[in-house]
C-alpha positions as CSV (number, residue, x, y, z in Angstrom):
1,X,0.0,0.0,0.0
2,X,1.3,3.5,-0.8
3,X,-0.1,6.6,1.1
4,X,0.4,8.8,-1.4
5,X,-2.6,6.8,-3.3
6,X,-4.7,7.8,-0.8
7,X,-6.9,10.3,-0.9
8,X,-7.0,11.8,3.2
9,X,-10.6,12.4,2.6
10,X,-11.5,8.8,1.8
11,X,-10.4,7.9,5.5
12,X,-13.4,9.8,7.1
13,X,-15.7,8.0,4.1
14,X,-14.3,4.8,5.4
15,X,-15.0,5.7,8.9
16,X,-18.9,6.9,8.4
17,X,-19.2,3.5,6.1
18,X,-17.7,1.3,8.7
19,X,-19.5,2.7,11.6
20,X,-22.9,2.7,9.4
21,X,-22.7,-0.6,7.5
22,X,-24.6,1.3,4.8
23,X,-23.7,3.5,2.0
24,X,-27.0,4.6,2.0
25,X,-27.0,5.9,5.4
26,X,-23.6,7.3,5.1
27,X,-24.5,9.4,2.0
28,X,-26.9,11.5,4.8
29,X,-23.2,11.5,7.0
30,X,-20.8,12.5,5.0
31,X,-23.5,15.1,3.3
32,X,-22.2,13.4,-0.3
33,X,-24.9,11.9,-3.1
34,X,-25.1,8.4,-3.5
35,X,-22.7,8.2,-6.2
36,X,-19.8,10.1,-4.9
37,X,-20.0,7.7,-1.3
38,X,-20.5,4.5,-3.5
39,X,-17.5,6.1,-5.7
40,X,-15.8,6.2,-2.6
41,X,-16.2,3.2,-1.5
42,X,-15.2,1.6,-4.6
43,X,-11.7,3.4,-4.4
44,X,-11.5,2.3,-0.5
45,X,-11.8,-1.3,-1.6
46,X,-9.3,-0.8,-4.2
47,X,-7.0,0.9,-2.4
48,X,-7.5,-1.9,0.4
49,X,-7.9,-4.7,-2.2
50,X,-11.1,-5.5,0.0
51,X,-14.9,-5.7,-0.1
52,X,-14.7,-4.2,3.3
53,X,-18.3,-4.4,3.5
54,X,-20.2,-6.9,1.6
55,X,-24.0,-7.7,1.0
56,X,-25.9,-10.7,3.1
57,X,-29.6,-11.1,2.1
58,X,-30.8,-8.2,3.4
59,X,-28.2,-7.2,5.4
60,X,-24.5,-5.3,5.1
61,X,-22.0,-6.9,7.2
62,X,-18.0,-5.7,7.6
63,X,-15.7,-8.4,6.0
64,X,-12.8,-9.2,8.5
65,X,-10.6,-6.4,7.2
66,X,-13.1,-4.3,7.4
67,X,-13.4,-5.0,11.3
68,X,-9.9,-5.1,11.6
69,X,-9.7,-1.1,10.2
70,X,-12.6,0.3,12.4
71,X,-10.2,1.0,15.7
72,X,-7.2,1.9,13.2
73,X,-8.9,4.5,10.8
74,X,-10.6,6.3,14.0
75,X,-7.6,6.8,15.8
76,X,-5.9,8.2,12.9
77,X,-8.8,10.8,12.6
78,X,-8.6,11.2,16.2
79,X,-5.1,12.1,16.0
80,X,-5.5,14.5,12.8
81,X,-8.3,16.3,14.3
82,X,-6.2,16.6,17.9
83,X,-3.6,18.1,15.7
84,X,-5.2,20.5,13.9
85,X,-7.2,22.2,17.1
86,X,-3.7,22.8,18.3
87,X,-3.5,26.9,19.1
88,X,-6.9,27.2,18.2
């Protein structure tokens, strides 16, 4: 994996889709339309070389990298946004 393939942005898409299980859901989040969060979501899993989160029935579940990134990906955010209120 390269960072510099990585769009920063697509971290806190990852975040809201992880948390939500739904794109759907996460388009109302992340205050994107449908097809830039599925967009998205398609790069993540490219980028990741992962489903991340994958149909069932009627239901979305996380695949097991997907779990595996949830604790990750919110303690980078956590640690970007601590940085940035710095002297603010």
């Amino acid at each position: 994996m390269q960072l510099d393939r990585l769009d920063l942005n697509l971290l806190v898409a990852l975040d809201v889709l992880l948390a939500e299980r739904s794109v759907t859901v996460a388009v109302n989040c992340l205050h994107l339309s449908q097809s830039a969060t599925s967009s998205a979501l398609g790069r993540l899993r490219d980028y990741f070389d992962d489903r991340l989160l994958v149909n069932q029935g009627r239901v979305t579940v996380l695949t097991e990298r997907g779990r595996g990134l949830i604790g990750p990906v919110r303690d980078v955010l956590d640690g970007i946004r601590d940085t940035l209120s710095i002297g603010s």
